[in-house]
C-alpha positions in Angstrom: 0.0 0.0 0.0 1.1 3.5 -1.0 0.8 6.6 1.2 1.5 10.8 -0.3 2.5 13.0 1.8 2.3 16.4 0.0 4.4 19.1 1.4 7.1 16.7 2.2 9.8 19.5 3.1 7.9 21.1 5.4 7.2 21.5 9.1 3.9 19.2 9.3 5.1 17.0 5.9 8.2 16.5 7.9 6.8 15.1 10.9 3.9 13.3 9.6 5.6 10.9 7.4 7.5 9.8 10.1 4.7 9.4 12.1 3.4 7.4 9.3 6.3 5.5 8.6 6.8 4.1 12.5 2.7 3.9 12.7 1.8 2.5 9.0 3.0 -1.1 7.3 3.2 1.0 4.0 5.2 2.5 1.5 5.0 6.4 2.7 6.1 8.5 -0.5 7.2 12.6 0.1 6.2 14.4 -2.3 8.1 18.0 -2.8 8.2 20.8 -5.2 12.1 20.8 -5.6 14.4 17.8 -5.7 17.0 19.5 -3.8 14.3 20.0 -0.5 13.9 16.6 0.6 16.1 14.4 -2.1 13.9 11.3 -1.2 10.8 12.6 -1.9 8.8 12.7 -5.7 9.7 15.9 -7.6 5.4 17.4 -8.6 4.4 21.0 -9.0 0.9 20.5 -7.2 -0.1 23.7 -9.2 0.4 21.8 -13.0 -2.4 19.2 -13.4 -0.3 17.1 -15.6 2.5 16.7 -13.7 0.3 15.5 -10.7 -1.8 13.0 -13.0 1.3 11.8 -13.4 2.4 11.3 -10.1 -1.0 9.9 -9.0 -1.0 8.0 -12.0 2.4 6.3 -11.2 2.2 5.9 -7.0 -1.1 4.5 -7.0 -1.6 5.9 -3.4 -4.4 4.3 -1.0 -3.8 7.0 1.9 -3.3 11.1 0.8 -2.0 13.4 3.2 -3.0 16.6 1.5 -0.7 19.2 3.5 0.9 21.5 1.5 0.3 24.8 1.0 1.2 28.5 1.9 0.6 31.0 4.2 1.3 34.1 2.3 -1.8 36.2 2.7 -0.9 36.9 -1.2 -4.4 36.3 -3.2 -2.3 34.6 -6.3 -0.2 33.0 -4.3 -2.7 31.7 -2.0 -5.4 31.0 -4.4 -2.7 28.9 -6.4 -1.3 26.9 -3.7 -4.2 25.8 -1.3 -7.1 25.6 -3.8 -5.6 24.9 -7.2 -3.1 22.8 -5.9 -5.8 20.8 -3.9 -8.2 20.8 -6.8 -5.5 18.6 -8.9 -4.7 16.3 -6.9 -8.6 15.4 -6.5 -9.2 15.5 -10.6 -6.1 13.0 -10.9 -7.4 11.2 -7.9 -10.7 10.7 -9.5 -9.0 10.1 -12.7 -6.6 7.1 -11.7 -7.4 6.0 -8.0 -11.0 6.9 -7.3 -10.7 4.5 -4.1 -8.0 6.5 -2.4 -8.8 8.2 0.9 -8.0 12.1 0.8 -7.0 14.2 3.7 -7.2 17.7 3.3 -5.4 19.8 6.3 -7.0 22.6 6.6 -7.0 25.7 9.1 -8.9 27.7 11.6 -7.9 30.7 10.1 -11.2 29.6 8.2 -13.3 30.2 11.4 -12.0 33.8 11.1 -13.3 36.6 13.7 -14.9 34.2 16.8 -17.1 35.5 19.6 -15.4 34.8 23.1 -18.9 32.9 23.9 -19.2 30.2 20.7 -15.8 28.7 22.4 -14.7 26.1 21.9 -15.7 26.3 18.3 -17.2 23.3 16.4 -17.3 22.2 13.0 -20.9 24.0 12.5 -19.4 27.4 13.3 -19.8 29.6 11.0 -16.9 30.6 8.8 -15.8 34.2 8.8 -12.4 34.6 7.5 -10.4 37.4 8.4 -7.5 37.0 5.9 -7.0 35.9 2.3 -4.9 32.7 3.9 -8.3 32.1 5.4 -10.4 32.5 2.7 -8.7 30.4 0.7 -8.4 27.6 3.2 -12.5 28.0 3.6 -12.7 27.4 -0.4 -10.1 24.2 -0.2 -12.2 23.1 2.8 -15.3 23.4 0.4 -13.6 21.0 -2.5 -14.5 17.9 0.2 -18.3 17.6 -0.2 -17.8 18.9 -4.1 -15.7 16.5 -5.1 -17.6 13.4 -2.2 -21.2 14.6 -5.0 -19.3 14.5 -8.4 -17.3 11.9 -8.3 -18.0 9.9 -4.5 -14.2 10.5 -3.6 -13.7 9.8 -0.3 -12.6 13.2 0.9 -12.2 14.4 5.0 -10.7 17.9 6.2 -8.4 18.0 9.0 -9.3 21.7 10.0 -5.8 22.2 11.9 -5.2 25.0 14.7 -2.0 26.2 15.9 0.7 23.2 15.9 3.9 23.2 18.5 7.4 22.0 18.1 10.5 22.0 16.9 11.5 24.2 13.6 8.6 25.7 12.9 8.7 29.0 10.2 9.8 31.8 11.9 6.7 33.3 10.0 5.0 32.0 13.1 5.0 32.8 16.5 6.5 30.3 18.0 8.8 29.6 15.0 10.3 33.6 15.4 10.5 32.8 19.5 12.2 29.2 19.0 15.0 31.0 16.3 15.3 34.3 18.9 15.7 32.0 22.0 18.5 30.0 19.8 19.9 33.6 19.1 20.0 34.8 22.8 21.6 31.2 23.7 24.2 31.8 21.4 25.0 35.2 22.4 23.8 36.5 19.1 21.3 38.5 20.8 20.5 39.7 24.2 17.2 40.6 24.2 13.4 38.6 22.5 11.1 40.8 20.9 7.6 40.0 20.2 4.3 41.2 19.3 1.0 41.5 22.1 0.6 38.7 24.3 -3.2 38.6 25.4 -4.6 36.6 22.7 -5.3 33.4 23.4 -5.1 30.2 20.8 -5.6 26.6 20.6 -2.3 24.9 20.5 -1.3 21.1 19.8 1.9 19.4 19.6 2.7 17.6 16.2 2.5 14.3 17.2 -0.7 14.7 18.6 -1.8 16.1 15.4 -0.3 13.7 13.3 -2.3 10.8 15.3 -5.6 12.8 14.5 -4.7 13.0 11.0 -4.1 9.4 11.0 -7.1 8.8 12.2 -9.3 11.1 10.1 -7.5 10.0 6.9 -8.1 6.2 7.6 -12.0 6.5 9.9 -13.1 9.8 8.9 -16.8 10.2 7.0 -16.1 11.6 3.3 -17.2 14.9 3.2 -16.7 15.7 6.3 -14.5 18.4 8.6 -12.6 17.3 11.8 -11.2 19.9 14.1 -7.7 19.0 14.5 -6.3 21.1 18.4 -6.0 20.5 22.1 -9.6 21.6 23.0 -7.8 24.1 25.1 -7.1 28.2 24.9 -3.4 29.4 26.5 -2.5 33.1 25.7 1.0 33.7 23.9 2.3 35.4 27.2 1.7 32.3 29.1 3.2 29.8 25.6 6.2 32.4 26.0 6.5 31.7 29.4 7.1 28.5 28.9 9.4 28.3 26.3 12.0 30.3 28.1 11.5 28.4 31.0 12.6 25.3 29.0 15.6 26.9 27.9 16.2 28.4 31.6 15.6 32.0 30.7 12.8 34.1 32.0 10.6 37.2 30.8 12.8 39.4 31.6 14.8 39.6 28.5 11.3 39.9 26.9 10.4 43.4 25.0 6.8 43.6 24.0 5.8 45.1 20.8 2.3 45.5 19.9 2.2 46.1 16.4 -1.3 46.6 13.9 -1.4 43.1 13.1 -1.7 41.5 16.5 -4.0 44.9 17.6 -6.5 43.7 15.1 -6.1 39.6 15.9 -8.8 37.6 17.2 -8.8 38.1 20.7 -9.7 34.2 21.9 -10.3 30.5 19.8 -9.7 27.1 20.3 -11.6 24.0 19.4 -14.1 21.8 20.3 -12.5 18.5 19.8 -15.4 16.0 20.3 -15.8 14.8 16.9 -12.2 13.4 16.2 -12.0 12.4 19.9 -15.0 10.2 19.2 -13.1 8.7 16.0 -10.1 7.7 17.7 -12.2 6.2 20.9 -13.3 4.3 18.0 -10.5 2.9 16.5 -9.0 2.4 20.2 -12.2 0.0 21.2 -11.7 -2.0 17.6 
């Protein structure tokens, strides 16, 4: 049995197929945008529908992680990465493995601007994207029942929150406080600077994640969208906190920053988890 892991270079790619490879009695198969990335991986351009009939064509795959993507906020670049990019692999899929299981990871950027009082957030919350990242996400998310009616592909969204640990981009908070702690241990730099602290976010570690995606990809309904996050709020200040206490270093060194972005952030969301809780209580009792 083949297994694709899209986004193979990257932070969640990375860890999930060796998750998969330690969990799964499979053949787990990258896939990556440039050779020189991940060298073991398959070479596809997710954005050129013949290249990836090709590769779908070729690797036969039972199990698709769908988890590339970017986080640019640029509408092109966006648009071209998490939709277009998800809307081949389907059309090949259909094309030359319409039994495969499809994961798409999506993102609760899609649930956008959240009351404080419909926390945690389910899967029925209305979607209300705040950026084009999120928008964009909220259309990929969309391709799943589309693509379950036209062509009964067996499609499930892992709608992901934040996700914790090590080498994250530094295009994301904890990425940029991982590198600046590094810095600061190094001598590099004496001081951390960072943006406000008093929102609070869902956060999971990897591994965690990668067992829910597991899970959703193998037991999940087609067509439908799993929250993918602890089930629990912490504020940055208090994530912060924590990091520098694991590398022995305190607040103190701390200069807080607030700048327009995180002004204009949503103040408070994290997930209601029930639904892929209930799926892996499943697969445990099997």
């Amino acid at each position: 049995m083949n297994l694709l892991v899209t986004g193979a270079s990257g932070f969640v790619g990375r860890h999930l197929l060796k998750y998969l490879d330690s969990k799964m009695d499979a053949s787990c198969i990258g896939i990556c945008r440039t050779p020189s990335a991940c060298p073991d991986a398959i070479c596809c351009e997710l954005t050129d529908h013949t290249q990836v009939d090709d590769m779908i064509r070729v690797t036969q795959p039972s199990l698709i992680f769908h988890v590339a993507g970017s986080f640019s906020n640029d509408y092109e670049t966006d648009t071209s990465n998490n939709i277009l990019a998800a809307k081949n692999i389907l059309e090949a899929t259909a094309k030359y493995k319409k039994d495969a299981r499809i994961m798409l990871m999506g993102s609760a950027a899609e649930y956008g601007d959240v009351k404080n009082q419909d926390n945690p957030v389910n899967e029925q919350q209305k979607l209300n994207p705040i950026s084009i990242y999120g928008w964009s996400k909220a259309a990929q998310s969309l391709l799943a029942p589309l693509y379950l009616n036209k062509y009964g592909l067996e499609v499930m969204v892992a709608r992901t929150f934040n996700l914790l640990g090590e080498n994250m981009s530094t295009r994301l908070f904890t990425g940029r406080v991982e590198q600046q702690i590094r810095d600061v241990l190094a001598g590099k730099a004496e001081r951390i600077t960072v943006g406000g602290l008093e929102a609070k976010r869902d956060y999971i570690d990897i591994d965690s994640a990668c067992a829910m995606f597991l899970a959703i990809a193998t037991k999940g309904l087609p067509g439908e969208i799993y929250n993918v996050g602890s089930g629990a709020a912490i504020s940055m200040r208090q994530l912060l906190d924590i990091m520098l206490q694991t590398a022995e270093l305190d607040m103190s060194i701390v200069d807080e920053v607030p700048d327009k972005q995180t002004l204009n952030e949503v103040s408070m969301i994290y997930a209601d988890i029930s639904k892929v809780t209930a799926l892996m209580n499943n697969i445990t009792a099997e």
